[in-house]
NUTIZA-970117 format. One record per residue: residue in three letters; x, y, z of N, C-alpha, C in turn. Coordinates in steps of 0.05 Angstrom, whole numbers, plus 5000, padded with zeros to 4 digits. Atoms other than C-alpha are relative to their C-alpha. Layout:
<recs>
ALAXYZXYZXYZ;...
</recs>
This chain:
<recs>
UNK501749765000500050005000501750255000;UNK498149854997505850465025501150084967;UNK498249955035509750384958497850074973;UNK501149885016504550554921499850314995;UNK500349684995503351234945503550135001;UNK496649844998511651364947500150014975;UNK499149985023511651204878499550234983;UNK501349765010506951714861501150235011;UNK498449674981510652234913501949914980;UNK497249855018517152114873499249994974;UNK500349915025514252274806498850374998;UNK500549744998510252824818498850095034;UNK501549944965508953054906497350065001;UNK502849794992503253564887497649874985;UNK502850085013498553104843498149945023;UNK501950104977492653054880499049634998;UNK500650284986491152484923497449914998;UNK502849934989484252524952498850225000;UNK501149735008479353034942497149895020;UNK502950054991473353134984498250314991;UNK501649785005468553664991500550275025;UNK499949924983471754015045503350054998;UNK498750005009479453945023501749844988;UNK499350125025484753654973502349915015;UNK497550174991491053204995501149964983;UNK499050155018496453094951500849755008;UNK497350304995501052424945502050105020;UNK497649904982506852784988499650025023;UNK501550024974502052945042499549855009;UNK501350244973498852275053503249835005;UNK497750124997506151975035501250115027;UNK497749904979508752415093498949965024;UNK501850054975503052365140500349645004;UNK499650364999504151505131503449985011;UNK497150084992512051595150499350105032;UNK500050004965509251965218498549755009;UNK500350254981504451425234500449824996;UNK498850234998508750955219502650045023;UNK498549954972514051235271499049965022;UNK501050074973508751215319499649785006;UNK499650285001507350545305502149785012;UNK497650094986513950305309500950045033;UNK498949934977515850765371498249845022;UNK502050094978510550465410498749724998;UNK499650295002511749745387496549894998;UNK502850105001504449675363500349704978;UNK500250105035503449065315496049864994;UNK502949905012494949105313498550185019;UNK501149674991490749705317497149924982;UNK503250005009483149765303499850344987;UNK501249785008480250395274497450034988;UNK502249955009474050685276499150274994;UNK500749745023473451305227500049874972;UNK500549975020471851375163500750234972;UNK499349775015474852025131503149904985;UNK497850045015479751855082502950225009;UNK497849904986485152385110500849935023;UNK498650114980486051965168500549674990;UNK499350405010485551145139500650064984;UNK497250075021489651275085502249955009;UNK498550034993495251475123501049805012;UNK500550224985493750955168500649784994;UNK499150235014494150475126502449994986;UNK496449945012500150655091502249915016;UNK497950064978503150665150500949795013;UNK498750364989501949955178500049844984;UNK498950235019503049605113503150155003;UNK497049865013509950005113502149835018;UNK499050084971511849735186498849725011;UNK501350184998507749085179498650055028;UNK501450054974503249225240496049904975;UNK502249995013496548935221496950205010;UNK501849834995490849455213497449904999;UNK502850125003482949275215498650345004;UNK501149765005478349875196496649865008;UNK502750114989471649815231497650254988;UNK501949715017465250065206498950325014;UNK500049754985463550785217498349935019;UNK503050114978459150755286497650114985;UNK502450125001452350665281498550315019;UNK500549844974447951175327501049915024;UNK497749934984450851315394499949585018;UNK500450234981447950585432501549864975;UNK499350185020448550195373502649894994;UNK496849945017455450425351501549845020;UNK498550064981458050295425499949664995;UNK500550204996455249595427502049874978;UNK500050105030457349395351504150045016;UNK496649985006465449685366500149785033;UNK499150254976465349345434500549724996;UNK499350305017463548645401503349984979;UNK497050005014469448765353502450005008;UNK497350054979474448875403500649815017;UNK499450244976473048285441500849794980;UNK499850175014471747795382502950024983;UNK497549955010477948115343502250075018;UNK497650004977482548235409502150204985;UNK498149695004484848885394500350105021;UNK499849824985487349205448500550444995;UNK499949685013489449955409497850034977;UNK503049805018483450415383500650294994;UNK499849665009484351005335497050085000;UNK502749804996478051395344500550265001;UNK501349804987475152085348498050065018;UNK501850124993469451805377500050045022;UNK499949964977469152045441498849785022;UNK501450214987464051555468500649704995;UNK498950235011468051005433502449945021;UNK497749974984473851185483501049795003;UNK499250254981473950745536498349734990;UNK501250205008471350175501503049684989;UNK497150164992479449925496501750035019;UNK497349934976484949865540502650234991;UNK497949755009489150365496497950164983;UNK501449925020485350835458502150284984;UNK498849715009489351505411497350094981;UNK501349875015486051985380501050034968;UNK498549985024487852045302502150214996;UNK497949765003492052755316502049725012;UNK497950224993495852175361501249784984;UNK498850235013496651655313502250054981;UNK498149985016499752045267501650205000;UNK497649864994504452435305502249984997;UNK496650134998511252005299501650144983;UNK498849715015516652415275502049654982;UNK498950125022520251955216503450115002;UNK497149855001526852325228501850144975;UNK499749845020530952605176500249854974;UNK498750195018531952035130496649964989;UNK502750015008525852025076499249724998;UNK500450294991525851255080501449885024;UNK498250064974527751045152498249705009;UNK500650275001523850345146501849754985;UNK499450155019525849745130497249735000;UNK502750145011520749295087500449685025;UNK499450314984518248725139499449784983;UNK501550215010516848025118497549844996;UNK503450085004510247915128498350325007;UNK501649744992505948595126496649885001;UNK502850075000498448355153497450184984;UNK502249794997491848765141498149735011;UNK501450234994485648465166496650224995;UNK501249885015479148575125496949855022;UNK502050134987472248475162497749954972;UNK502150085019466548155125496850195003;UNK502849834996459648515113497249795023;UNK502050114981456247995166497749904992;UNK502650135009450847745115498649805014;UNK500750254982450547075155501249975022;UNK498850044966452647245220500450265010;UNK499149784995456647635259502650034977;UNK497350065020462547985219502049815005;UNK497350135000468847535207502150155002;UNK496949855008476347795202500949904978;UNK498050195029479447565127503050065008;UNK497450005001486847555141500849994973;UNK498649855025490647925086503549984996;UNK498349884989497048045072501750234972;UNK500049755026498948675025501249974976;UNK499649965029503348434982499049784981;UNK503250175012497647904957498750184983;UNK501749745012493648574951500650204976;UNK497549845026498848904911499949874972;UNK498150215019499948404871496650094978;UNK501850025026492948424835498850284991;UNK500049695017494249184812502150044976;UNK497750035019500448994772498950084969;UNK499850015026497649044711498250234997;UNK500549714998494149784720500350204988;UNK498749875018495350214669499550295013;UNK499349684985497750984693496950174991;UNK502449775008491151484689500150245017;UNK499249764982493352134715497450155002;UNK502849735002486652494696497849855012;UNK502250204995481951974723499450075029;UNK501149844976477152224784498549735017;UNK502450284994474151564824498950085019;UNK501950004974468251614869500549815020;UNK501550184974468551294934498649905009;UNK502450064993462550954943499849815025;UNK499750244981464550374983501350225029;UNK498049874983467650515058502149894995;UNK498050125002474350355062499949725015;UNK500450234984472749845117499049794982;UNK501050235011470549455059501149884983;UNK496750175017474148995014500250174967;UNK500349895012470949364961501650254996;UNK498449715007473050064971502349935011;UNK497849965000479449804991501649924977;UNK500150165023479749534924500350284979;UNK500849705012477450244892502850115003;UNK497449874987482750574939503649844989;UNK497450125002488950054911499850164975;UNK500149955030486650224839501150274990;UNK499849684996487250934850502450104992;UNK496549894990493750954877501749894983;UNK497550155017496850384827499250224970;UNK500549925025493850824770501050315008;UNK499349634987496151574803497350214986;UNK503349755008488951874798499750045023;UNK500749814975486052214851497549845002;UNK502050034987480251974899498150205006;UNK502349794986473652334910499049875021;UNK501750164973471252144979498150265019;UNK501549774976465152525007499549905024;UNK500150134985462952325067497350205008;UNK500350255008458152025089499749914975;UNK500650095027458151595028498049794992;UNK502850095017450551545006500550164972;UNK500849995027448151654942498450174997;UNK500649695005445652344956502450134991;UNK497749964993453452474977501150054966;UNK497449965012456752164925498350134969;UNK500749825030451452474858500550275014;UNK498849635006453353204885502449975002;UNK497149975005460752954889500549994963;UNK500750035032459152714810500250324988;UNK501249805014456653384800502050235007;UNK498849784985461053854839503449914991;UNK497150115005468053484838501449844974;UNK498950105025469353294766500849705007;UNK498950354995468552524784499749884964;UNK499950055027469852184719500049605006;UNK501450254988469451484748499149865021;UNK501950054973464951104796499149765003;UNK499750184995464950534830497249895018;UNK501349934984458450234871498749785000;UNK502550305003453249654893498750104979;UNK502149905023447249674843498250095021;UNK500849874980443449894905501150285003;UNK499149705004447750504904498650104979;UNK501449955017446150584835496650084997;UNK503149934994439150524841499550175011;UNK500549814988439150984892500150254991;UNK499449795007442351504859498650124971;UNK502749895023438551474803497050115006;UNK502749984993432451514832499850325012;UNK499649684984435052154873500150224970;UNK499749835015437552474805496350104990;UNK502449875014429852454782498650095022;UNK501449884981427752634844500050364997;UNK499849715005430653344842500650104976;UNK500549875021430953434776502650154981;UNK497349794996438353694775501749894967;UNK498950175026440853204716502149785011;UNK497550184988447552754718502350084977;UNK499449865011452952964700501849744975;UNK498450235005458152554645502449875014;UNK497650184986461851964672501249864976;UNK499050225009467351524636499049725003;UNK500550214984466050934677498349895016;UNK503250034979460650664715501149635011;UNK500450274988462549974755498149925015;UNK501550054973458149604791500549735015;UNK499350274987460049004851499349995022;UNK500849974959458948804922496849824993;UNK502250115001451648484896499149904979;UNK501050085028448148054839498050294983;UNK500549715007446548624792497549834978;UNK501550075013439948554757500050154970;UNK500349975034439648564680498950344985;UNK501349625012434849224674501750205002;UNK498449775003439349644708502150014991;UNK498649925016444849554669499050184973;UNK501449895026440649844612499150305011;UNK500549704993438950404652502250165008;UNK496849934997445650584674501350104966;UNK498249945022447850594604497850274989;UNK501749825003441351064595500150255006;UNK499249794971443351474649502050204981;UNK497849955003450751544624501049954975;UNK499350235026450751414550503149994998;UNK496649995007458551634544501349825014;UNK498950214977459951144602500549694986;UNK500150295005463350414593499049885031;UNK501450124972458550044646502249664999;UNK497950195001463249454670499149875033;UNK501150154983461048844723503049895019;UNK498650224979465648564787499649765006;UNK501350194983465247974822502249905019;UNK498550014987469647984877498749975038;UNK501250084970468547834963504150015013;UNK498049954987473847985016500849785000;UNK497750264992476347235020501349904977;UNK499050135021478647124952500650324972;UNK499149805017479347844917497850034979;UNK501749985026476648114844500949754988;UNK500050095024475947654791500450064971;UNK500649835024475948134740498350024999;UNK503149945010470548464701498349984974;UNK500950035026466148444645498650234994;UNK501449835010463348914600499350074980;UNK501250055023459248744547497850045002;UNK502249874997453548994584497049885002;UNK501950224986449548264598500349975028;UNK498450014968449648114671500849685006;UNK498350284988453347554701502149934988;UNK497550005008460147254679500049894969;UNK499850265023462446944611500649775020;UNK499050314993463646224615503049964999;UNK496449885005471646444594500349975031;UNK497750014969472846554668500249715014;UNK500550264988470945784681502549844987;UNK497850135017476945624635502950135000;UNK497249824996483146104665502349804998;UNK496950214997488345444675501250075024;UNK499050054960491845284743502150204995;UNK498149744995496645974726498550245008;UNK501549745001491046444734500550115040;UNK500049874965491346924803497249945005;UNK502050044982483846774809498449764974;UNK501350205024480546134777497550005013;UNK502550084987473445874778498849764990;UNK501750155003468445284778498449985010;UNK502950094992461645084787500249665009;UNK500550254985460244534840497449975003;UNK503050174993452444284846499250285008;UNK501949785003449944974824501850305017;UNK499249854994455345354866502050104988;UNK497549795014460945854847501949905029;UNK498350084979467145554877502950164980;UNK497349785005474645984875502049965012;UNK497750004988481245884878501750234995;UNK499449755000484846544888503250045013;UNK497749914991492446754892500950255012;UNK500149694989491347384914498150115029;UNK501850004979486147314964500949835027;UNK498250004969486747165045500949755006;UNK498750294986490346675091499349895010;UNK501650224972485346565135498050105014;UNK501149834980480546825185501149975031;UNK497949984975482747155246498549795023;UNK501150174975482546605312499849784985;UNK500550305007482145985260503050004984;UNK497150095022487545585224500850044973;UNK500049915025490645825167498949864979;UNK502250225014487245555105502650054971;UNK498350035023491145395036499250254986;UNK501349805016491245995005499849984967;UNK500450105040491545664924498149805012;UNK501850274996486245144957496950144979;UNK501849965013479545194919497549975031;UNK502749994978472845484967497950124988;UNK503050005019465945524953499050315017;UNK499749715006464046284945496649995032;UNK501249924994456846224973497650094978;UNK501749855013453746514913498749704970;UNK501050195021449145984872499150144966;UNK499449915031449946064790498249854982;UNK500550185026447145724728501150064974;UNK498749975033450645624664497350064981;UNK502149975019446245894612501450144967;UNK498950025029448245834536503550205010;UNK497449934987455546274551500850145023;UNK499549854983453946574609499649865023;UNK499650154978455146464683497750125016;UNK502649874988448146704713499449975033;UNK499850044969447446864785497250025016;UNK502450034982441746624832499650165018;UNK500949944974442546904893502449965014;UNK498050164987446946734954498749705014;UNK500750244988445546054986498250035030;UNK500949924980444046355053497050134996;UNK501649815001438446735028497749834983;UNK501650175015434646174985497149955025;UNK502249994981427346145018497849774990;UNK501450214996424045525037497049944998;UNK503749965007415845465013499949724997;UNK500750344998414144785039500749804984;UNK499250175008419144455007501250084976;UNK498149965024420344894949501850205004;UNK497449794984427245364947500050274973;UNK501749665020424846054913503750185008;UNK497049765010432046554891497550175007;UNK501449724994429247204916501150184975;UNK499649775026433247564861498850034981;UNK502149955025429447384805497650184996;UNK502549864993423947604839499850315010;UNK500349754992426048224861500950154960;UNK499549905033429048334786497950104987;UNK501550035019422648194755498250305026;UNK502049734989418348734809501850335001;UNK498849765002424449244803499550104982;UNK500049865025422949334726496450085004;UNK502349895006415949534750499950344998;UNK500049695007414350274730499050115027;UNK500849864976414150684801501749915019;UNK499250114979419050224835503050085003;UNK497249865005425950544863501449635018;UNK498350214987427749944903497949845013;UNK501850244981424849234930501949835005;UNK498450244991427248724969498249805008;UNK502350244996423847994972502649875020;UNK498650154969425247605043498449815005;UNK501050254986422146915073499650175024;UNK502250014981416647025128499749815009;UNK500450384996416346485173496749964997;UNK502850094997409746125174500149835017;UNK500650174982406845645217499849714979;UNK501250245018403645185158503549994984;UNK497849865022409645275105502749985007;UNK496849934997416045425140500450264996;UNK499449625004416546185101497749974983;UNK501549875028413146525049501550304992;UNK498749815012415146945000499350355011;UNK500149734991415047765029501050144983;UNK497449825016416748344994499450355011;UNK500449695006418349095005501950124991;UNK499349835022418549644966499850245005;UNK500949754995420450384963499150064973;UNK501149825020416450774919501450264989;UNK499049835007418551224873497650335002;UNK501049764982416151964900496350024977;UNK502650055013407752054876498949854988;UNK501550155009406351434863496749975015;UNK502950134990398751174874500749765011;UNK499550384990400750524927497849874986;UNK501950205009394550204907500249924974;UNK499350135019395050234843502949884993;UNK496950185012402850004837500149785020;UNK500550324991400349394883499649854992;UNK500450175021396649214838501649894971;UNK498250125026401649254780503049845013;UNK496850154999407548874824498049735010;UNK501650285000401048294837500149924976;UNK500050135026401248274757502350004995;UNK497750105010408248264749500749725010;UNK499350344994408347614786497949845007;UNK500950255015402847254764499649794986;UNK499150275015405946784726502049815009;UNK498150154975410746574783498849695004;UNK500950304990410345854806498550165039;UNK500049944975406045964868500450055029;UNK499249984978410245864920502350174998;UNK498049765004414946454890498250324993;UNK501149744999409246954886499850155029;UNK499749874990409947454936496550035026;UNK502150054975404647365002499150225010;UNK500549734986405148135031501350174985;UNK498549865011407148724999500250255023;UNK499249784989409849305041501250184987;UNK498049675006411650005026501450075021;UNK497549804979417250405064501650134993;UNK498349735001422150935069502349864996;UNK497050105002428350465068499349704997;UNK499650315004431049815057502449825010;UNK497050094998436049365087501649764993;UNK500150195033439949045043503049905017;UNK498150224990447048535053502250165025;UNK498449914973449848635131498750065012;UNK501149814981444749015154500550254997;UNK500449735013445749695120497950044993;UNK502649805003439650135119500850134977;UNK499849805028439150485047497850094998;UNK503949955001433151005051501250254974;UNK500349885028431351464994501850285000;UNK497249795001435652045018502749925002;UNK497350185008441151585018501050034967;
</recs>
């Protein structure tokens, strides 16, 4: 991570780094701010540290710093409201056995046995020598999981893994990327490598919803943008909300979730100048690469990489299974695991004529007395209804049954509920009936993989 950002300080110091909406960082800055808290690091013989912020002028450095000095870092998600937040970082400190907490967080304090404030972390004075490290042998990070099926995990990392699948990056000095993801996520730390191996500059507003980041679009010359299709959606839905427009993007990615078919078509609607381009990546095994031909789901090509590839794949009894050279060692508290071994993703697929078509996740398949209903389809097929900004279909337990199919939906602003009840009862009337939808709810938000709330001012 470190050597990324030096490389860019010794070409040019002042290209900008990061850009928010509040001020601009070059490369030399965060390069110089990562040699102090890496002094402090060192001086104070840390080798793991938690952090809970979110502002890219402090976890950059941060990070820089303890890949530079191998201390392993873990970035926790921003808190939560004030109970919430406390409870959520407390669990993390016990289950992840961190004793050192960077915070601002006042009420986060005492919640470790060491806590600094971020002016503290990255105090350490580097001395006069502009390289006064030397590279360790194993540099950790440690990536938490979005908690879909549980509590979060720890992925054990180790950077130059991470590094390794930027190598082939081609330089874009003029290129502006949105932040969408937090960094705490494997995603935007993914965003954030790309950045820095390509010497473009980061836009990071904060917080980063999809109100946030369309006036960073609009305001900060973002030229590419990274995001769930949930983001997306969102932000689309906001642009017609107020009326304001969008502005032109290069780029448009979308990852982090199975992306449904329509909105790629609307995305490219959105953004005609834009190349729209698909992920499929998860903190235990890295990207896969992308596609962008503008169908959704993978070619069949990635099922045929050969035992040299940094990330291969196969289908096991309907699942997506990955062997990954670039992705983690292990999770933290369990035994290391082969990292060239082949593991099953979670995410159920179907081959369909060249494409690799994605169900759902496994965890999320919903039980109707015996039959196993993919919620995505179903939410696919009620998202392309006219009035609908976002739905999510969930299993209801029953008594008779086991579940039944559920679904809610936010409305897009003046709709008539009644009548768009009736048109998401005719969009799935032709369903097998134990995949038609039992209740329909309206609401203000939705919460979608982890437990993230996404409401319409999001």
């Amino acid at each position: 991570m470190y050597e990324l950002l030096r490389r860019v300080e010794v070409e040019d110091p002042d290209r900008l780094a990061v850009v928010t909406h509040d001020e601009e960082l070059t490369y030399g800055q965060l390069a110089d701010a990562a040699r102090r808290a890496a002094a402090r690091l060192r001086a104070e013989g840390v080798r793991r540290l938690a952090v809970a912020d979110h502002e890219a002028r402090v976890v950059v450095p941060l990070l820089a710093a303890a890949s530079l000095v191998g201390v392993e870092a873990c970035l926790y998600p921003p808190p939560a409201p004030p109970s919430s937040g406390r409870e959520e970082t407390a669990d993390l400190l016990n289950r992840m056995e961190h004793e050192l907490l960077v915070t601002d967080h006042a009420d986060l304090a005492a919640l470790a046995p060491t806590t600094w404030t971020t002016d503290q972390a990255l105090d350490g004075d580097p001395g006069s020598s502009a390289e006064p490290f030397e590279a360790p042998a194993s540099r950790p990070h440690l990536v938490l999981t979005t908690g879909t099926t549980g509590a979060p995990r720890g992925v054990r990392h180790d950077w130059a893994r991470l590094v390794r699948s930027t190598r082939r990056v081609r330089p874009a000095v003029g290129e502006r990327w949105l932040l969408a993801y937090g960094l705490h996520q494997f995603a935007g730390l993914q965003v954030l490598l790309h950045v820095f191996a390509s010497g473009a500059t980061l836009v990071a507003p904060a917080p980063r919803r999809p109100i946030e980041g369309l006036e960073a679009m609009r305001t900060l010359d973002v030229t590419h943008a990274s995001a769930t299709p949930t983001y997306w959606r969102f932000l689309l839905a906001q642009a017609r909300s107020d009326g304001a427009g969008l502005p032109v993007l290069q780029q448009i990615t979308l990852g982090g979730e199975a992306i449904p078919g329509p909105l790629l078509g609307e995305l490219q609607a959105a953004f005609p100048a834009a190349a729209v381009s698909q992920v499929y990546a998860a903190s235990e095994f890295g990207s896969t690469g992308s596609v962008r031909d503008g169908r959704p789901g993978l070619s069949v090509e990635a099922l045929e990489r050969g035992e040299d590839a940094d990330v291969d794949l196969k289908v096991v009894d309907g699942e997506l299974w990955i062997r990954s050279r670039i992705g983690m060692l292990g999770y933290h508290g369990e035994p290391p695991v082969d990292p060239d071994g082949w593991r099953a993703t979670g995410d159920l697929v179907e081959v369909v004529g060249d494409r690799v078509e994605f169900r759902g996740r496994s965890s999320e398949v919903i039980n109707v007395g015996g039959v196993k209903v993919h919620p995505l389809p179903i939410e696919e097929r009620v998202g392309a209804v006219p009035g609908v900004d976002m739905a999510r279909v969930y299993g209801r337990p029953n008594p008779m049954v086991g579940a039944v199919v559920a679904l809610e939906v936010v409305a897009a602003p003046g709709q008539d509920l009644d009548v768009l009840k009736v048109a998401l009862r005719e969009a799935c009337a032709d369903l097998v009936p134990a995949a038609r939808p039992r209740s329909i709810t309206f609401v203000d938000d939705i919460t979608t993989a982890g437990s993230k709330i996404v409401r319409r001012s999001e």
